[in-house]
C-alpha positions in Angstrom: 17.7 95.0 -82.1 21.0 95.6 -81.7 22.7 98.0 -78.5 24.5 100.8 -79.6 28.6 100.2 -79.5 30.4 102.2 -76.8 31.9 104.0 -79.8 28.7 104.9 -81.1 27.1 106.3 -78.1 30.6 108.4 -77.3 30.3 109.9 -81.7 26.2 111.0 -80.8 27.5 112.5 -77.4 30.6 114.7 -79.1 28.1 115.6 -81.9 25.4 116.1 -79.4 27.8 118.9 -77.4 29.4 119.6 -81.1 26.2 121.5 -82.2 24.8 122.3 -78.7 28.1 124.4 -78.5 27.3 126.4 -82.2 23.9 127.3 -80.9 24.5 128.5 -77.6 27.7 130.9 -78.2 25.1 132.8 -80.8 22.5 132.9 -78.4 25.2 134.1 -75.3 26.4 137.1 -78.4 23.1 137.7 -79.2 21.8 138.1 -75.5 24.6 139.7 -74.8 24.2 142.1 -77.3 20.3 142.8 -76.8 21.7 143.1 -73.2 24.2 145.5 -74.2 21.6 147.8 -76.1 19.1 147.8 -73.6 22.1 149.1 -71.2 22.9 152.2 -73.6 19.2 152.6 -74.8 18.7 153.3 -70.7 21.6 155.5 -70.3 21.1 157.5 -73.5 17.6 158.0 -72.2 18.7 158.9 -68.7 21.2 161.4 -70.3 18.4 163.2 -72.1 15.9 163.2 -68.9 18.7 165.4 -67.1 19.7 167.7 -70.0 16.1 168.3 -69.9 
């Protein structure tokens, strides 16, 4: 059983972040936008409760 090389363990790390950083921004866009939604869906509702 060989250790890892230092270069090795620094490669996983960078890939590690690499793809930790593709799946995060989606889910930050796609909270965002659920966010976003809910936020208008409310409004929209509120707008019709006092034209009412």
């Amino acid at each position: 059983m060989s250790r890892p090389t230092l270069t090795e363990e620094y490669s996983k790390t960078c890939h590690f972040q690499f793809y930790w950083r593709i799946t995060i921004i989606p889910k930050i866009l796609f909270s965002a936008a659920v966010n976003y939604a809910c936020m208008v869906k409310s409004t929209v509702s509120n707008t019709n409760s006092t034209t009412d």
